[in-house]
C-alpha positions as CSV (number, residue, x, y, z in Angstrom):
1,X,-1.4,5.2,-12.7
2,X,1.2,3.3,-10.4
3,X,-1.1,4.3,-7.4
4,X,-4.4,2.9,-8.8
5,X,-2.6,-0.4,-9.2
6,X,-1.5,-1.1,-6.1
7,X,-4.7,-0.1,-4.4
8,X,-6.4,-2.4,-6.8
9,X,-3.9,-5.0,-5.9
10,X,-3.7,-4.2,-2.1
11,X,-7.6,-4.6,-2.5
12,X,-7.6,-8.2,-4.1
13,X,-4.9,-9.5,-1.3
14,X,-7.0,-8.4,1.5
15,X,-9.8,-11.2,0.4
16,X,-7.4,-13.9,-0.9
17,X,-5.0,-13.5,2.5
18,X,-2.2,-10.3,2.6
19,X,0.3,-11.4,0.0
20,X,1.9,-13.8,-2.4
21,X,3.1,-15.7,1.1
22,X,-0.9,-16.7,1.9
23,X,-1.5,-17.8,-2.0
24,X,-1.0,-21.6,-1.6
25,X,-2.9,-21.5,1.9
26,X,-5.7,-19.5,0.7
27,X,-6.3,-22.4,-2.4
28,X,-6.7,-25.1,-0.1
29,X,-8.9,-22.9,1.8
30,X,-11.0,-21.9,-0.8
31,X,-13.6,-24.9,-1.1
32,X,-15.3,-23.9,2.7
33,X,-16.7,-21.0,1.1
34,X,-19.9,-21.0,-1.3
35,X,-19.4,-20.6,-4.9
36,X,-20.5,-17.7,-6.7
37,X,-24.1,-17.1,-7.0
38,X,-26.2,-17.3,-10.2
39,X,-27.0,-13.3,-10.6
40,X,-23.3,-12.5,-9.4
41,X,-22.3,-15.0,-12.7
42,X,-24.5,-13.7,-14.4
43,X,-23.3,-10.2,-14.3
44,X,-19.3,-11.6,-15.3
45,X,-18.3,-11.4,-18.7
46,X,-18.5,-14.4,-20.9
47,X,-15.3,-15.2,-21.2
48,X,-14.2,-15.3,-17.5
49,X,-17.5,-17.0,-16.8
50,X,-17.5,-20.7,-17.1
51,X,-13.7,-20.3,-15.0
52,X,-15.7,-18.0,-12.6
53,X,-17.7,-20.6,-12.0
54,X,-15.6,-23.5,-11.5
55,X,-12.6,-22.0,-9.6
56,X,-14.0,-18.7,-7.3
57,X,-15.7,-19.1,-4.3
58,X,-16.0,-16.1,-1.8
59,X,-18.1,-15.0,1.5
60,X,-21.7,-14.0,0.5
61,X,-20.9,-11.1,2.0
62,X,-18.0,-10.1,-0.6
63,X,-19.8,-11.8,-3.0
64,X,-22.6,-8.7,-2.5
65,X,-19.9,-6.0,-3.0
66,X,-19.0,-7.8,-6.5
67,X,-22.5,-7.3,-7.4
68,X,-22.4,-3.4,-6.9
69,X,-19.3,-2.9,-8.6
70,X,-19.1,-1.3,-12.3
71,X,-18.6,-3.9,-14.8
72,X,-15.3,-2.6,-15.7
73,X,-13.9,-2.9,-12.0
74,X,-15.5,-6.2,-11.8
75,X,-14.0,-7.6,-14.7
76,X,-10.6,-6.3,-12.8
77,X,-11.5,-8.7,-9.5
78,X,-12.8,-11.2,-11.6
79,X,-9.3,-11.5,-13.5
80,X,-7.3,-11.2,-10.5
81,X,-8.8,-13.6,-8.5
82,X,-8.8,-16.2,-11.3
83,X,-4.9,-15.5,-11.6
84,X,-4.5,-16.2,-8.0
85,X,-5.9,-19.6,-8.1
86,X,-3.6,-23.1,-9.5
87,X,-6.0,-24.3,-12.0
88,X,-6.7,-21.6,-13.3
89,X,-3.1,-20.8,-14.3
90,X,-3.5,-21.7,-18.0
91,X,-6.2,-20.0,-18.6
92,X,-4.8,-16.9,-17.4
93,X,-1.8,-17.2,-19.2
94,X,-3.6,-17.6,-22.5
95,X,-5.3,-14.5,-22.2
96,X,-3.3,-12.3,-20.5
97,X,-1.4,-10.5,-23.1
98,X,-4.9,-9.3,-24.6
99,X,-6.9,-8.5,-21.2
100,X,-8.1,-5.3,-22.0
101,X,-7.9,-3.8,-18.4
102,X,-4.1,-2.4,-17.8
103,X,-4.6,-2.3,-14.5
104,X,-5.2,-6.3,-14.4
105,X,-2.3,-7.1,-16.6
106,X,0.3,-4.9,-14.6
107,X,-1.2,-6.6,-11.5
108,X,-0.6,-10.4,-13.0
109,X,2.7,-9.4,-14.2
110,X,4.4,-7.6,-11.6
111,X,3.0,-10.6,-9.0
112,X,4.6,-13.1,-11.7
113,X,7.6,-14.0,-10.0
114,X,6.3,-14.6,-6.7
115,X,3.6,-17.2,-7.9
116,X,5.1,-20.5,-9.1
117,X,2.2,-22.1,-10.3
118,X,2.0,-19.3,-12.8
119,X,5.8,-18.5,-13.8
120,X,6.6,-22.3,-13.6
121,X,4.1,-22.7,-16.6
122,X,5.2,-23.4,-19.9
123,X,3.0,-20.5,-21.3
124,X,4.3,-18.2,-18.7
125,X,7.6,-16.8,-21.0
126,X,5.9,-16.7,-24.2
127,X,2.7,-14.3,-22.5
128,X,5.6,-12.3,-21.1
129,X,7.5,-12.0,-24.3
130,X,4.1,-11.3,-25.9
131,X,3.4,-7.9,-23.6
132,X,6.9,-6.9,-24.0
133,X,6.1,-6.9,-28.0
134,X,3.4,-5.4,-28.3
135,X,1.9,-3.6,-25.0
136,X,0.9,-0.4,-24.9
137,X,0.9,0.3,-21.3
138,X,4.4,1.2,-20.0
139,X,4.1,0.1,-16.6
140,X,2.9,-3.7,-17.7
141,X,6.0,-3.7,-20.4
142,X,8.2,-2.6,-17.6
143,X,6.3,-5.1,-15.0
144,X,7.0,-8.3,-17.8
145,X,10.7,-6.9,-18.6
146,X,11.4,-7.4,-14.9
147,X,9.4,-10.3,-14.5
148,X,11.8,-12.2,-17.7
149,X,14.7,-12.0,-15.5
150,X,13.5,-12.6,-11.9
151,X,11.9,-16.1,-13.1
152,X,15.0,-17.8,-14.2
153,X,17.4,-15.8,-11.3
154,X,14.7,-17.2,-8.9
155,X,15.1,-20.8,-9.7
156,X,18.8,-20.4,-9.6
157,X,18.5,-19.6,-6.1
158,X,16.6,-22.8,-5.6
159,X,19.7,-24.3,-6.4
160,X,21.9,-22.7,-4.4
161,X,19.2,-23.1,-1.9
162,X,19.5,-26.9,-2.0
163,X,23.1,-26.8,-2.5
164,X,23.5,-24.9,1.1
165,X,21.5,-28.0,2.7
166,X,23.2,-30.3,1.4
167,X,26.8,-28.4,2.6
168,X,25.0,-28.5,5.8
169,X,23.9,-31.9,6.3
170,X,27.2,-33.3,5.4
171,X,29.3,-31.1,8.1
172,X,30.9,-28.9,5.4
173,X,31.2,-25.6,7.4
174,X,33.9,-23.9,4.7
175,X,31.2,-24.9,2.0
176,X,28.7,-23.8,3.9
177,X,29.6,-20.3,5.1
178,X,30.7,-19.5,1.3
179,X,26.6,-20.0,0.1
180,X,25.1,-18.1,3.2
181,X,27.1,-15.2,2.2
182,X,26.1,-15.8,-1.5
183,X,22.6,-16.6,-0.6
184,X,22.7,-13.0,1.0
185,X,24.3,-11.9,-2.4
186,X,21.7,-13.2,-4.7
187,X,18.5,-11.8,-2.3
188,X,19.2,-8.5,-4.4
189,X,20.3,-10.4,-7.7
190,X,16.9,-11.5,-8.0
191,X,15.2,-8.9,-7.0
192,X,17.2,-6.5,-9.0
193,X,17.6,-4.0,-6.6
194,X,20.6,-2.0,-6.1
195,X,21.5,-3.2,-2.6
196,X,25.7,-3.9,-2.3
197,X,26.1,-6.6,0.1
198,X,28.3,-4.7,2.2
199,X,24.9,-2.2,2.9
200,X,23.7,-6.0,4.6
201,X,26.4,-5.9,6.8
202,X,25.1,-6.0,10.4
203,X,26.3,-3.4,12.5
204,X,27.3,-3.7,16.1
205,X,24.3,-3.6,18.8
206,X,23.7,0.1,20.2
207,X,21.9,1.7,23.4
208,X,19.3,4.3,23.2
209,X,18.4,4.2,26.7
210,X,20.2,2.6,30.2
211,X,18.9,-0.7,31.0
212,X,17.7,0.4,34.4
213,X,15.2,3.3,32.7
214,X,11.8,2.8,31.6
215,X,11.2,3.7,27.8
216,X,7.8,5.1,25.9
217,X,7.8,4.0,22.1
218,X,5.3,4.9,19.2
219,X,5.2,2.0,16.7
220,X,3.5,3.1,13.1
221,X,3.4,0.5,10.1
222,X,1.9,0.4,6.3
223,X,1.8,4.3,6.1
224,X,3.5,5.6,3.2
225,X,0.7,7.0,1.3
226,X,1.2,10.9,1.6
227,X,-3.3,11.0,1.8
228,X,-5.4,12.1,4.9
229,X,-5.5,8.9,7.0
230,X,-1.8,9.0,7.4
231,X,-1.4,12.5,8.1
232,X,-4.5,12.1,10.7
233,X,-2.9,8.8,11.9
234,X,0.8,11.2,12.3
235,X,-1.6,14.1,13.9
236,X,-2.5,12.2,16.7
237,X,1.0,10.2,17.2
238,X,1.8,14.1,18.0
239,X,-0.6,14.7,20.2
240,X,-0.4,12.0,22.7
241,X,3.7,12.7,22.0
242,X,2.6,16.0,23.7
243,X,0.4,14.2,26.4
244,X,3.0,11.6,27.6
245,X,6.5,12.0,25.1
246,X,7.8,9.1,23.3
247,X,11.5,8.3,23.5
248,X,11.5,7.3,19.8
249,X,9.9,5.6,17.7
250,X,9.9,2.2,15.2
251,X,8.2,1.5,11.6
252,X,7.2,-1.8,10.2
253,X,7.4,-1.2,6.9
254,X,5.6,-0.4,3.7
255,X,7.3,2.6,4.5
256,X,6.2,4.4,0.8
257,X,4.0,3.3,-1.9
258,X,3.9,2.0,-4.2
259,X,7.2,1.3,-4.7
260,X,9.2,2.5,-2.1
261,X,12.0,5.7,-2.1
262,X,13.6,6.6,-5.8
263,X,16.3,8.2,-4.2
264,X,17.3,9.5,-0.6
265,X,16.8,13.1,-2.6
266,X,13.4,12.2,-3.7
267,X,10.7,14.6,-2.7
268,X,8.6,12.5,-0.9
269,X,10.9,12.6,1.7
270,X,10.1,16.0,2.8
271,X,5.9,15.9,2.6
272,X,5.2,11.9,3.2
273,X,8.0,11.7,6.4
274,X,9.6,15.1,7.2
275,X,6.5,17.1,7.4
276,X,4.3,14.0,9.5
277,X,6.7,12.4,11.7
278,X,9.6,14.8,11.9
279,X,7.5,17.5,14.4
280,X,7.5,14.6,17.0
281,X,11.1,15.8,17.3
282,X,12.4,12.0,17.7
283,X,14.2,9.4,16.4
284,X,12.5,6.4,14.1
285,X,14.4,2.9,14.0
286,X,12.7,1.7,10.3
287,X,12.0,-1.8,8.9
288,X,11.4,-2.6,5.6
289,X,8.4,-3.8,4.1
290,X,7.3,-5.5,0.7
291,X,6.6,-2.4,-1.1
292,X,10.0,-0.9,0.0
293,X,11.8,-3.4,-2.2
294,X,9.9,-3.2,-5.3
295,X,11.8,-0.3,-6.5
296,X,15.9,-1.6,-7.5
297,X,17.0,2.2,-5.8
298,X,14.4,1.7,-2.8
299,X,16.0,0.2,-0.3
300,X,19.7,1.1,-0.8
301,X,17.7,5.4,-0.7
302,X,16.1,4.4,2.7
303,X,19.6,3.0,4.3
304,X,21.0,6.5,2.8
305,X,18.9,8.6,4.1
306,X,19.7,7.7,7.5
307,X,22.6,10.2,6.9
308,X,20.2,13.2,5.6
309,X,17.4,13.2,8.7
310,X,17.3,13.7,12.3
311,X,14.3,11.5,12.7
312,X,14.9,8.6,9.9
313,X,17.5,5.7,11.5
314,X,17.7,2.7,9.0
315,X,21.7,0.9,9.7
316,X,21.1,-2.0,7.4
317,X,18.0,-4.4,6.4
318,X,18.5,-6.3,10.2
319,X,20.0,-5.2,13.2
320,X,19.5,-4.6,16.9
321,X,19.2,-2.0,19.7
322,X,18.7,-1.7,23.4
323,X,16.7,0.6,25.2
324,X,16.0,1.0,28.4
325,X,14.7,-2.8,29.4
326,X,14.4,-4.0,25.6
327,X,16.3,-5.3,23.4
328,X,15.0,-5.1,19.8
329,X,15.6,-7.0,16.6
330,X,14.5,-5.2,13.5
331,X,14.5,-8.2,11.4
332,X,14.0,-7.7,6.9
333,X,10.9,-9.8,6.7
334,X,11.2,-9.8,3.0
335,X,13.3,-12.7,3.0
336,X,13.6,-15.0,5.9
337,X,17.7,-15.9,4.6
338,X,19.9,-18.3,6.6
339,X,21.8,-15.7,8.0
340,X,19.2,-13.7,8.6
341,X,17.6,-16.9,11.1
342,X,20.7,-17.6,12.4
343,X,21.7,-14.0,13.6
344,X,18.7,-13.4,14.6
345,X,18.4,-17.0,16.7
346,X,21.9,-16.5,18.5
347,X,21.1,-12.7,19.6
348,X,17.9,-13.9,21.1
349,X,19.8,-16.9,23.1
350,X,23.0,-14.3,23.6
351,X,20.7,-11.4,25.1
352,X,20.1,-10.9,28.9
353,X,17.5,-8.2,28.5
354,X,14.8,-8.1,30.3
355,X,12.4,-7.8,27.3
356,X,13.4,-9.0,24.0
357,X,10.9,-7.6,21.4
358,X,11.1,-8.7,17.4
359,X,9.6,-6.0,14.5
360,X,9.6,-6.2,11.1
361,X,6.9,-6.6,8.4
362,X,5.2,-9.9,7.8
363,X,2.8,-10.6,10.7
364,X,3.1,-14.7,11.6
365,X,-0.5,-15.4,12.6
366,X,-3.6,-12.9,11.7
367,X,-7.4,-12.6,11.8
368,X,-8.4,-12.8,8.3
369,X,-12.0,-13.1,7.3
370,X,-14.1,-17.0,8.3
371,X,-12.5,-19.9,5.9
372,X,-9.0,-17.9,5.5
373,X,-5.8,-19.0,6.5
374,X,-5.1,-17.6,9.5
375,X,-1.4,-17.8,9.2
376,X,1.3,-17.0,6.9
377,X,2.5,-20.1,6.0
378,X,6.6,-18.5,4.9
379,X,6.9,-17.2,8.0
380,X,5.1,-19.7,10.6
381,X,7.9,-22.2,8.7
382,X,11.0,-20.2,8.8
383,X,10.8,-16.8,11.4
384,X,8.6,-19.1,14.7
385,X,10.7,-21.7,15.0
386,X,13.7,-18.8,15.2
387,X,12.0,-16.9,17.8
388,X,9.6,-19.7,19.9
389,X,10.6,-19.6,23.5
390,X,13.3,-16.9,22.9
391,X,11.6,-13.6,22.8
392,X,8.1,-11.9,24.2
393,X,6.5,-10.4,21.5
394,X,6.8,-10.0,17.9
395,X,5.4,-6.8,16.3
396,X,4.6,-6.4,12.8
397,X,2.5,-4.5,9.6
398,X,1.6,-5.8,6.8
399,X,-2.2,-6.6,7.4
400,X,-3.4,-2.8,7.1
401,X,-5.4,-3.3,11.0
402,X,-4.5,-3.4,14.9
403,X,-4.6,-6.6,16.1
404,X,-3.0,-8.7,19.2
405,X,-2.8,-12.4,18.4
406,X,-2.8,-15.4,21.0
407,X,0.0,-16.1,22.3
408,X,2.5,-19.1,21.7
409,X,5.1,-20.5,23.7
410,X,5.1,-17.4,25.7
411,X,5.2,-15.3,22.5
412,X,2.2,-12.6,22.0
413,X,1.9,-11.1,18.4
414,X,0.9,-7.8,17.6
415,X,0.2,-6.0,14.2
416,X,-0.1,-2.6,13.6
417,X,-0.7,-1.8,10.2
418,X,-3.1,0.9,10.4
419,X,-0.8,3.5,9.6
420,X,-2.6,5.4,6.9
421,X,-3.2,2.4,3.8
422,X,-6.7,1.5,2.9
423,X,-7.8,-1.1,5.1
424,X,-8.1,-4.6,5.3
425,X,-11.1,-6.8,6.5
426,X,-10.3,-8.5,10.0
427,X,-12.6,-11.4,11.5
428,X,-12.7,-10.1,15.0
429,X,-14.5,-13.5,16.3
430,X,-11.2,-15.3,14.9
431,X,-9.9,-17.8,17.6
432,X,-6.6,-16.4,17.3
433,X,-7.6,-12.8,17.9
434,X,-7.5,-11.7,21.2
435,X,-8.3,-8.8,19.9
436,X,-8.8,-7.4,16.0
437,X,-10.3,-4.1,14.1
438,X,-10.1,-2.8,10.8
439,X,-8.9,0.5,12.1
440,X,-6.2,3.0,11.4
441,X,-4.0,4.0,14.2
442,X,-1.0,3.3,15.6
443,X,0.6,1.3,19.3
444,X,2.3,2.9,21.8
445,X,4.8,0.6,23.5
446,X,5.9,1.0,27.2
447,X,8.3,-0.6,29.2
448,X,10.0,-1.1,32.8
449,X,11.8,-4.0,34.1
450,X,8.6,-5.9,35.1
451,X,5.7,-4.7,33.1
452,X,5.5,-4.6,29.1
453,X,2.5,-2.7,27.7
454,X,1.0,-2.4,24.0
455,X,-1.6,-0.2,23.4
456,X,-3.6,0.8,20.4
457,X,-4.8,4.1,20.0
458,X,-7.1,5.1,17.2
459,X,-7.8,8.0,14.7
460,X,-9.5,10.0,17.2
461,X,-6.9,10.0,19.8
462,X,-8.9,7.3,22.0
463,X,-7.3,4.1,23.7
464,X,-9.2,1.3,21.9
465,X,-7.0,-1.7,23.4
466,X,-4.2,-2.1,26.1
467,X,-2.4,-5.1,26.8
468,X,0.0,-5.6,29.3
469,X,2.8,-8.8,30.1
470,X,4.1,-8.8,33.4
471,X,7.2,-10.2,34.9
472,X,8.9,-10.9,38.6
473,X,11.5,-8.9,39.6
């Protein structure tokens, strides 16, 4: 059940952007594209209707899939979407408790602490207490359960958020360093996840490879299904390993749905990692992505296991490497905290590599389909102004295609998150795409002290893209 409700929901966030982070952008967004068309409306049940009408708008083109879907799954999109959009908040929250699709109701509720113009409304605890009551699907009791505490824990940390500013402003550094290191604290507080602070600590910067030697580097993201694409997508990160070898190799998250790693003894390890990646015979430096945090055990399992594999290397949620001419920042895209920025900001200034590459999860900018935000708005506000001017590339997942982004202040953007997930629509005529495909595959990086390459490769083994930056010796 778990799996059919995250691709339901990983198919509703590819329409209305990639995530909880595109929500607010993707409402003011919404009112370019043409409402919904008579037959379509006519085919929704009555009592989503007259809020179908008033709130959805979609492509034509999506609009046409809605109309060949089963009634049942288009109730399902019908409800989702509505509980995606502000004014439609109420309404949602009246009826959610008696939705009759499961599916729909565990997607709402496990989404509910992420979406403040839903948990912020005054209907929002009493539907939650409602499910918990009388529900009689276990994953949507459990979802609601979870939901009760993150709510309140979440505006707590908007208090302590302000609190930190003001410390800040006023020059009170004591004050200050005391809430950046509660701030990391409460990041697993309110997530409820089992994550001790002192598995946050940084560790020191390490050296795969000396600085003077060129480095090959496979980069794989959003492939943690254990199906056929990823173990086609891992087939052919073989056999171009056998072709021209990688050194080792990075993730960018979304390392196992749906809800990341149970334990570091869970038997996923062995057929959705060991049995993929592990023939490549190298080493993996791992980010995490949304879905590794939405387990409490999940991400303290994939920092463990680090201990248990040859080819799994995960220190701590952030951290940094060099090889060969690079020097990488694995940054927990998750949450963008203060210390996160600011140890991220002062390695970038601090380095004198010649490369200096950022990966992680959350992509910045994106190609999403005509009349959607092309940006996430979280990270273009806290991660870009970090990295701007400082680094040459930032790599990332998240968006379930291949795409290279224009670059920005000397800053190219790459995503890679065709790693075995169902795919996600791309507008290849974006103006930010220099280039985009809904493709599974996977990048191979490669580097010397005056040329940096990207290239995507595709399910069948063929180059489908190759960029390279270029610098003076």
């Amino acid at each position: 059940m778990i799996g059919r409700i995250v691709s339901i929901y990983d198919r509703f966030v590819c329409i209305q952007g990639t995530g909880p982070h595109f929500l607010a952008a993707s409402a003011q967004t919404a009112p370019e594209l043409p409402p919904l068309s008579e037959a379509l409306l006519n085919r929704i049940p009555a009592d989503l209707r007259e809020q179908a009408r008033l709130h959805i708008r979609q492509p034509e083109d999506f609009q046409q899939r809605w109309l060949a879907m089963p009634p049942d799954e288009l109730r399902q999109n019908v409800f989702l979407s509505l509980a995606f959009i502000p004014e439609a908040a109420d309404f949602i929250l009246e009826r959610l408790p008696d939705e009759p699709s499961a599916e729909a109701r565990a997607n709402v509720v496990r989404n509910m602490p992420f979406v403040d113009y839903i948990s912020s409304r005054p209907g929002a605890r009493p539907a939650l207490e409602r499910i918990v009551a009388g529900d009689a699907d276990a994953n949507t009791v459990t979802y609601a359960i979870d939901a009760l505490r993150a709510i309140p824990l979440k505006q707590t940390r908007v208090v302590l958020a302000e609190r930190l500013k003001k410390a800040q402003a006023a020059g009170d550094l004591r004050m200050a360093d005391r809430l950046i290191e509660e701030q990391e604290r409460w990041i697993s507080i309110e997530k409820g996840v089992m994550l001790p602070a002192f598995m946050r600590t940084v560790p020191p910067a390490f050296s795969l490879k000396p600085a003077g030697e060129s480095v090959h580097i496979v980069a794989v993201g959003d492939y943690g299904f254990g199906n056929g694409a990823q173990k086609h997508v891992g087939d052919q990160m073989l056999a171009r390993h056998k072709r021209n070898p990688f050194d080792f190799g990075i993730t960018l998250g979304d390392n196992f749905y749906g809800q990341g790693m149970h334990s570091p003894d869970d038997p996923r390890w062995a057929v959705w990692w060991e049995d993929v990646y592990a023939p490549l015979g190298i080493k993996f430096y791992v980010a995490f992505g949304n879905h590794d945090w939405y387990h409490s055990d999940s991400p303290a399992a994939e920092i463990t296991y680090s201990s248990k594999s040859p080819s799994w290397r995960m220190p701590a949620p952030y951290y940094t490497y060099t090889a060969g001419p690079i020097q990488f920042f694995v940054i927990d895209s998750n949450e963008m905290s203060v210390a996160q920025l600011a140890w991220l900001k002062a390695g970038l200034t601090a380095s004198k590599a010649r490369w200096k590459v950022i990966y992680g999860h959350h992509p910045i900018y994106i190609a999403l389909e005509q009349g959607r935000p092309q940006y996430d708005k979280r990270m273009l506000d806290t991660l870009l102004p970090a990295i701007a001017g400082l680094a040459d590339a930032y790599i990332a997942g998240h968006h379930h295609s291949l795409e290279h982004l224009k670059p920005e202040n000397g800053l190219h953007f790459f995503i890679a998150g065709g790693g075995g997930a169902s795919l996600y629509p791309v507008w290849e005529q974006s103006p930010q795409a220099l280039f985009a495909k809904s493709l599974h595959g996977f990048a191979a990086i490669s580097a010397s002290a005056s040329e940096f390459t990207v290239e995507f490769i595709g399910m069948d083994g063929i180059s489908l893209y190759s960029h390279t930056l270029r610098k003076t010796l």
